[in-house]
C-alpha positions as CSV (number, residue, x, y, z in Angstrom):
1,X,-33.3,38.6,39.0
2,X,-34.7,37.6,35.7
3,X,-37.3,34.6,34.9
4,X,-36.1,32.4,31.9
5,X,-38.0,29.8,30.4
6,X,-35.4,26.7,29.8
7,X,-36.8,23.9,27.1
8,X,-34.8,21.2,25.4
9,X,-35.3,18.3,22.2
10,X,-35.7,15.3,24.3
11,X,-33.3,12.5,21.9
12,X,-30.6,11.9,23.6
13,X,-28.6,12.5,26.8
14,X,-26.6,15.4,25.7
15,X,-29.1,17.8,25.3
16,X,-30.4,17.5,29.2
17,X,-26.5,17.3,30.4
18,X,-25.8,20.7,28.4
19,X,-28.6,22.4,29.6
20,X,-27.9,21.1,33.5
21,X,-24.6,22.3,33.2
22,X,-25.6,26.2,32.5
23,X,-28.7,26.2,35.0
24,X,-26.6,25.0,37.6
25,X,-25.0,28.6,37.2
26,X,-27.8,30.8,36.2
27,X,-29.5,29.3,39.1
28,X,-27.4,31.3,41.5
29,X,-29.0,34.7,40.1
30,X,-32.2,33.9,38.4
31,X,-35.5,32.0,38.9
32,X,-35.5,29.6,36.0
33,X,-38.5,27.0,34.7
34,X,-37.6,24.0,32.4
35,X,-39.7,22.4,29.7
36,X,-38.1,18.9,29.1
37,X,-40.2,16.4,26.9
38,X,-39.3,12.2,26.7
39,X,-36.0,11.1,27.7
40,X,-34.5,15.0,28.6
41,X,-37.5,14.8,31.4
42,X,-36.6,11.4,33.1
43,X,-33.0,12.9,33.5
44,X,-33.7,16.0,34.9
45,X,-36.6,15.7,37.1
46,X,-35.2,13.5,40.1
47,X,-32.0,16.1,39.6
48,X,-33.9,19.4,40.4
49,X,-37.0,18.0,42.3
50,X,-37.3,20.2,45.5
51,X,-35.4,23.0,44.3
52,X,-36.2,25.7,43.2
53,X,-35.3,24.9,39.5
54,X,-38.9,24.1,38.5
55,X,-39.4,21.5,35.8
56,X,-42.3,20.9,33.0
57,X,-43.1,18.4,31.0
58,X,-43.9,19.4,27.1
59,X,-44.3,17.3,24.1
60,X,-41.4,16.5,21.6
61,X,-40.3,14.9,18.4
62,X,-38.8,11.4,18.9
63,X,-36.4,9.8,16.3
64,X,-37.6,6.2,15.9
65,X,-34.8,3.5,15.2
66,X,-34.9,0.8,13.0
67,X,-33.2,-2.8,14.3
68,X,-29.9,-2.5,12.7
69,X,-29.3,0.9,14.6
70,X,-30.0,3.2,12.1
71,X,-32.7,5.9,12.0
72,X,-35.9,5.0,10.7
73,X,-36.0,8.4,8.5
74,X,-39.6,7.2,7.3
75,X,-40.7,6.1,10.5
76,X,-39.6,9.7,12.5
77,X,-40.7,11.8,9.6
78,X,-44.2,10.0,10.4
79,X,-43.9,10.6,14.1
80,X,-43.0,14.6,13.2
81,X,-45.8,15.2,11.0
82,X,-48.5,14.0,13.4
83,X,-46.1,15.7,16.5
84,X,-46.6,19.0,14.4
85,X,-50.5,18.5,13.7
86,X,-50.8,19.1,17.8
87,X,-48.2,22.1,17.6
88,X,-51.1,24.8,17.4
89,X,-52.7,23.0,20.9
90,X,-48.9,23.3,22.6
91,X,-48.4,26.8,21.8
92,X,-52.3,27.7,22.9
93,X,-51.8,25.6,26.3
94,X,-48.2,28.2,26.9
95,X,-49.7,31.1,26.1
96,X,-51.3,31.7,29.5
97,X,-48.2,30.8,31.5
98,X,-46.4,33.0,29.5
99,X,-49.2,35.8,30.3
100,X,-48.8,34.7,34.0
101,X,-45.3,34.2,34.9
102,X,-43.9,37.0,32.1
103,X,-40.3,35.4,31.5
104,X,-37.7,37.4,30.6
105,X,-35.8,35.3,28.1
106,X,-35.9,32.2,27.0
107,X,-33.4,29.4,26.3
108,X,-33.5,26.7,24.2
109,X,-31.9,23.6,23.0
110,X,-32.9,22.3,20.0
111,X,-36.4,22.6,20.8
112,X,-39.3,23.7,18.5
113,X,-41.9,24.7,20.9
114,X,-40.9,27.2,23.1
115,X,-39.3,29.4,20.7
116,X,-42.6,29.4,19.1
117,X,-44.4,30.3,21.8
118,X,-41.9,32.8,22.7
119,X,-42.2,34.2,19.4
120,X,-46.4,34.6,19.5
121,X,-45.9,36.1,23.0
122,X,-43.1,38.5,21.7
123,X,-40.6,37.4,24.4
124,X,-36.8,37.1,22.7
125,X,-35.3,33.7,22.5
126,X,-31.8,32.5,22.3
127,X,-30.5,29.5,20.9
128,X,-27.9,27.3,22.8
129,X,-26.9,23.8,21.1
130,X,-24.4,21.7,19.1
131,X,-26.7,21.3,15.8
132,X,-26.3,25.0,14.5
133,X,-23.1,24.1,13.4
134,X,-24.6,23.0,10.4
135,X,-25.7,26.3,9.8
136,X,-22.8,28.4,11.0
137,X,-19.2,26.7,10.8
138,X,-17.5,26.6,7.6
139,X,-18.3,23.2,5.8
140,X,-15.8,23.2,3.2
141,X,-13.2,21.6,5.1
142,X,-15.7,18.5,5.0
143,X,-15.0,15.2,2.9
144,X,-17.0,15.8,-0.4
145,X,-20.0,12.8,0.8
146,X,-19.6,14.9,4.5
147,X,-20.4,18.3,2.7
148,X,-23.1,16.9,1.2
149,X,-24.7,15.3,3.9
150,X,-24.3,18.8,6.0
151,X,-26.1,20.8,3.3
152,X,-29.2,18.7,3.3
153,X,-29.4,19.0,7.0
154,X,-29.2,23.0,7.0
155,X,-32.6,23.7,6.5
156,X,-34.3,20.7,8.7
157,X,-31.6,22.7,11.4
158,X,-32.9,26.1,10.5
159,X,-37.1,24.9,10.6
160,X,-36.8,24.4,14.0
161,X,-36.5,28.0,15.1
162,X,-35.2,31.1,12.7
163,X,-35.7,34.5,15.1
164,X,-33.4,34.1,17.8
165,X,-31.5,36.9,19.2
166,X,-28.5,34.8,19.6
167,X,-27.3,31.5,18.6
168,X,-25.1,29.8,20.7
169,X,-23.0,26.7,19.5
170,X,-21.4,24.4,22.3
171,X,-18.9,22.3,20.3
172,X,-15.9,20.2,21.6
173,X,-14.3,21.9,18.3
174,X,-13.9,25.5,16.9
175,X,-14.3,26.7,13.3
176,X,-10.9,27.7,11.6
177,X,-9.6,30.7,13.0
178,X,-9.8,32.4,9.3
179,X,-13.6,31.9,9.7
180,X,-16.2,34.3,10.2
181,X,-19.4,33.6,12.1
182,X,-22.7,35.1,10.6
183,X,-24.0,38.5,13.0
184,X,-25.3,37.3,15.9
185,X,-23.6,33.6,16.2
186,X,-20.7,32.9,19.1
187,X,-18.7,29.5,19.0
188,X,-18.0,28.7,22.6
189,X,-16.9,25.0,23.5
190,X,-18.5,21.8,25.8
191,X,-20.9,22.8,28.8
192,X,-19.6,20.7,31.7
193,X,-21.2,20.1,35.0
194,X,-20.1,20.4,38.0
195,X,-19.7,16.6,38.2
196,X,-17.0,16.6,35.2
197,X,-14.8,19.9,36.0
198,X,-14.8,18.5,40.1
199,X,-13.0,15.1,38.9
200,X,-9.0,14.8,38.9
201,X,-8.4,12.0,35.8
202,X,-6.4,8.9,36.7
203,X,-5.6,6.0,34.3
204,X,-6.6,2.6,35.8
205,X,-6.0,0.6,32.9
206,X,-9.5,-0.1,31.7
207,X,-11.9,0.5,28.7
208,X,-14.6,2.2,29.2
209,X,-17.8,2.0,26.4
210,X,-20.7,4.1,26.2
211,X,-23.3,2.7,23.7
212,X,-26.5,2.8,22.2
213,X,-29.4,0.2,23.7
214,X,-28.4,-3.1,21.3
215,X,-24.7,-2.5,20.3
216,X,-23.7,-4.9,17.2
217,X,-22.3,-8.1,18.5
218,X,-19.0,-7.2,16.4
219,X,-19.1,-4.2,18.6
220,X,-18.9,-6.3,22.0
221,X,-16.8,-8.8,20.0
222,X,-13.9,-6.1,19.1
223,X,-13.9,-5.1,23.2
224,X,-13.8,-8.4,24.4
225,X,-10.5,-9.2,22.4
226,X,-8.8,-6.1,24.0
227,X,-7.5,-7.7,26.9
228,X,-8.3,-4.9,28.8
229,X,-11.4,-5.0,31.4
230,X,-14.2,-3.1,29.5
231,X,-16.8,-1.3,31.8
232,X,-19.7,-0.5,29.6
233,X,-22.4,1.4,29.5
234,X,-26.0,1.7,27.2
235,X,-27.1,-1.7,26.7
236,X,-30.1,-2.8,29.0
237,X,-28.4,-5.3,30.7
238,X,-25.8,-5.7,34.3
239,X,-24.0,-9.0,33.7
240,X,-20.4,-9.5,33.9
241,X,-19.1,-12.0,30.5
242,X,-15.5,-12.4,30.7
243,X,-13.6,-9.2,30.7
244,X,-17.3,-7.3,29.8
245,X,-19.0,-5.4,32.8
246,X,-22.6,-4.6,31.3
247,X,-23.6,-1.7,34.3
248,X,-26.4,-0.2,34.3
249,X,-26.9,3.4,33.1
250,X,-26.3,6.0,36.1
251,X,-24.9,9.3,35.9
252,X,-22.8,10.0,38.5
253,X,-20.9,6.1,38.4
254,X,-20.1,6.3,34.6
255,X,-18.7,9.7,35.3
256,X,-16.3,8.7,38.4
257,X,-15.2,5.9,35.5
258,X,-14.8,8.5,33.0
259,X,-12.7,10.5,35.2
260,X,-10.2,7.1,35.8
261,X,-10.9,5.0,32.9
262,X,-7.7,4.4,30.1
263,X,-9.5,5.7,27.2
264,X,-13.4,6.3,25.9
265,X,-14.9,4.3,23.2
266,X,-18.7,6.0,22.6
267,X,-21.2,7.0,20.1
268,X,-20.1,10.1,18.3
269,X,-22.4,12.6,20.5
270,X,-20.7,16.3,20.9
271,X,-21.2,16.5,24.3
272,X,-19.6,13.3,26.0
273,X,-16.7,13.8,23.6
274,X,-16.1,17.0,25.2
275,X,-16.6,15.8,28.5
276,X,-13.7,13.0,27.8
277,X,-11.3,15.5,26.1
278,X,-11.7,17.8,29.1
279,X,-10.3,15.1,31.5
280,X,-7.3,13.8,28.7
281,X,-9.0,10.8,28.0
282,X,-8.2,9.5,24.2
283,X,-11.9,8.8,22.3
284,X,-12.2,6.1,19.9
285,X,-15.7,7.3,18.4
286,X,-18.6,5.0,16.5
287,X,-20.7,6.8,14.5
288,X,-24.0,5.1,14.7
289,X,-25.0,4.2,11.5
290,X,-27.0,6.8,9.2
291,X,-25.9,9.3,11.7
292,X,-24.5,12.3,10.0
293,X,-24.2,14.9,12.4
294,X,-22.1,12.2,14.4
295,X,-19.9,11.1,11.2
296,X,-18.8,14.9,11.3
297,X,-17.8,14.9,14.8
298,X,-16.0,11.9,14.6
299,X,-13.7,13.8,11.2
300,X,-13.4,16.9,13.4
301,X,-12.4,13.9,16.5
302,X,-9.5,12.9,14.0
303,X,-8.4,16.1,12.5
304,X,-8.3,17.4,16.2
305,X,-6.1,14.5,16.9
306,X,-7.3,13.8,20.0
307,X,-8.9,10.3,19.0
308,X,-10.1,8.1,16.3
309,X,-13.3,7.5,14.4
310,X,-14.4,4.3,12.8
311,X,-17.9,3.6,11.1
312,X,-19.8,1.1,13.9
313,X,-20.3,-1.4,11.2
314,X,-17.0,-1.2,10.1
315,X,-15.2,-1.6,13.6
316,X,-13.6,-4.9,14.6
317,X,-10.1,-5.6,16.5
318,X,-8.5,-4.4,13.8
319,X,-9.4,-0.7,14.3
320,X,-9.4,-0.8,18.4
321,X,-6.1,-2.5,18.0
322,X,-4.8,0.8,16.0
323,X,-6.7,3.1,18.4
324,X,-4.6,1.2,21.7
325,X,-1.5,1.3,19.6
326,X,-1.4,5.3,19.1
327,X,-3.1,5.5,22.5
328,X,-0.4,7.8,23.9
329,X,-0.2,10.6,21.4
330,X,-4.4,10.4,21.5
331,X,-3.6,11.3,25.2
332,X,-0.9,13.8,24.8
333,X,-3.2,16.1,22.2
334,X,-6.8,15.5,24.2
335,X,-4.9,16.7,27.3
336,X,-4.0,19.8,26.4
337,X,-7.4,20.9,25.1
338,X,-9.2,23.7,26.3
339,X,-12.9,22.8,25.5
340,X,-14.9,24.0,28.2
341,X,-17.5,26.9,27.3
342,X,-19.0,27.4,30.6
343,X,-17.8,31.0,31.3
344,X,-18.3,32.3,27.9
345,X,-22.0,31.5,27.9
346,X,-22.7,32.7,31.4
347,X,-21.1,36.1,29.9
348,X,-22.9,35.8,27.2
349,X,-26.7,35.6,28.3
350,X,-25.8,38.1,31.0
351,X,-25.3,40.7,28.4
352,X,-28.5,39.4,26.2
353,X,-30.1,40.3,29.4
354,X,-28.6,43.1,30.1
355,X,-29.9,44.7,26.9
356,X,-33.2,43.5,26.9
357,X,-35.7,46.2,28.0
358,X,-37.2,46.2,31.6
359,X,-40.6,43.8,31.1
360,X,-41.5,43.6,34.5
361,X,-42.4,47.3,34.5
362,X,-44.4,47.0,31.3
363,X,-48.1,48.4,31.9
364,X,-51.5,47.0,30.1
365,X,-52.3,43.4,29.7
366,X,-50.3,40.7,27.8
367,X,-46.7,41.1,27.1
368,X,-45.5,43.6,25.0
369,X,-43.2,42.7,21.7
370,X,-40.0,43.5,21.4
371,X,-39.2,40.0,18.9
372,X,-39.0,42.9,15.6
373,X,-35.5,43.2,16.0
374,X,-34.9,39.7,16.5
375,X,-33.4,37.7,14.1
């Protein structure tokens, strides 16, 4: 049995649902500890409290969001430069847990701290998240304004961490098969919980919307013309207005209408768009607005043929009208995807393990290094 040290980015809900997914394996054969800051904490804590998944809180960067939607890129480059001034106290308060509890490996998604620490403490680190796409896939196959976009991301990607052994992309889509991942990179697809790969899909007729806090009224006014009942979710409200059911956010409820709803209209996040091509459903992504890595996923979406992806500012009846009408060949492609990645990262970290020198018989005080052959 190995200890592994788990920690996360905090923005958004697909982080914390990736990471759930592979601890509810590695669970079964190692002791493992979470560090979950913001949002990623709230989800995970009532999940694994009294278990003996153990769960910290640390520190992370939050995006902040401006009123139309979009990111606030001033405003969360603010918020990251005074989160980074306290850095040097986060990596001082783990050093004596790491002297104390000696972890193995560590794990991390999309997280700067912990590979940090990892990396002062000499303990290897692998990364597991979407976002090194950006750094790894082919981007040449990416609209000329996509391409550009991708390349100014790389290296904001890359400063978060640059010495893991591994780096592990879960993505609900593959680079071209002619493609050659650098040394050290595996492409694997969608991490599903238990929850998702125990449902049996139905189709009982209805929409089902997962959006951000305040969707644009053209948003709610494009579902409310489908004629269709439209169970949404996101928005901090539970009212029913005509055929819109506002319900409040909860896990398990939006995945039992996931599992039987007629097709998914979401934010452009990698994870839920795996989740919904897994169980057949048709996606109709929105990109939120100044959201780049999401604009990419919604052209992979399309040229995966499994959905459709319109701009949020730019969607209107129009566009969910054309998404209903080609509804059935959405459902035919999504349906015969194989996107789950489950198995191959289980495989994977096992044989990191595996190769990692014995630490738990190390002598003499601290832990030694082995990080020199990391990359």
């Amino acid at each position: 049995m190995a200890t592994i040290f788990y920690s996360m980015s905090g923005e958004g809900r697909g982080h914390a649902t990736r990471v759930k997914a592979i601890v509810e394996d590695l669970r079964l054969r190692h002791r493992v500890v979470l560090f979950a800051p913001e949002q990623a904490y709230s989800l995970l804590e009532p999940v694994f409290s009294g278990t003996d998944v153990e769960i910290r809180r640390i520190d992370g960067i939050t995006f902040r969001y401006r009123r139309d939607g979009r990111v606030g890129y001033v405003r969360s480059l603010l918020g990251s430069l005074k989160w980074f001034s306290g850095l040097g106290r986060q990596l001082e308060e783990l050093r004596p847990v790491f002297l104390m509890e000696r972890p193995d490996l560590v794990l991390t998604d999309f997280d700067p701290v912990l590979p940090r620490a990892a990396d002062r403490m000499g303990v290897p680190y692998a990364s597991i998240d979407h976002q090194h796409f950006l750094t790894s896939f082919p981007l040449e196959g990416l609209p000329f304004r996509l391409r550009l976009r991708a390349s100014v991301m790389v290296p904001f990607v890359k400063a978060f961490h640059w010495r893991q052994k591994m780096t592990i992309i879960s993505s609900f889509y593959r680079p071209p098969s002619h493609a050659r991942l650098p040394e050290g990179v595996r492409a694997v697809g969608v991490l599903l919980g238990e929850d998702i790969r125990a449902k049996v899909p139905r189709d009982d007729g209805f929409l089902l919307a997962y959006l951000r806090r305040d969707p644009p009224q053209t948003v709610l006014d494009a579902l409310a013309g489908s004629g269709r009942e439209v169970r949404i979710y996101g928005p901090t409200r539970s009212d029913r207005v005509g055929n819109l059911w506002f319900r409040p956010v909860d896990r398990a409820t939006f995945v039992d209408d996931l599992a039987c709803c007629h097709a998914l209209v979401t934010t452009a996040g990698n994870q839920l768009v795996g989740e919904a091509i897994h169980l057949g459903k048709p996606v109709l992504a929105l990109p939120e607005p100044g959201n780049w890595e999401q604009r990419i996923n919604g052209f992979h979406l399309e040229r995966m043929g499994a959905g459709m992806s319109v701009r949020m500012e730019s969607f209107d009846r129009s566009a969910l009208s054309r998404f209903l009408g080609d509804i059935d060949r959405f459902r035919s492609i999504a349906s015969r995807q194989e996107v789950c990645g489950n198995e191959d990262v289980s495989r994977i970290v096992e044989e990191l393990l595996a190769r990692l020198p014995s630490r738990r018989s190390a002598q003499g005080k601290g832990i030694p290094s082995i990080a020199a052959g990391a990359k």
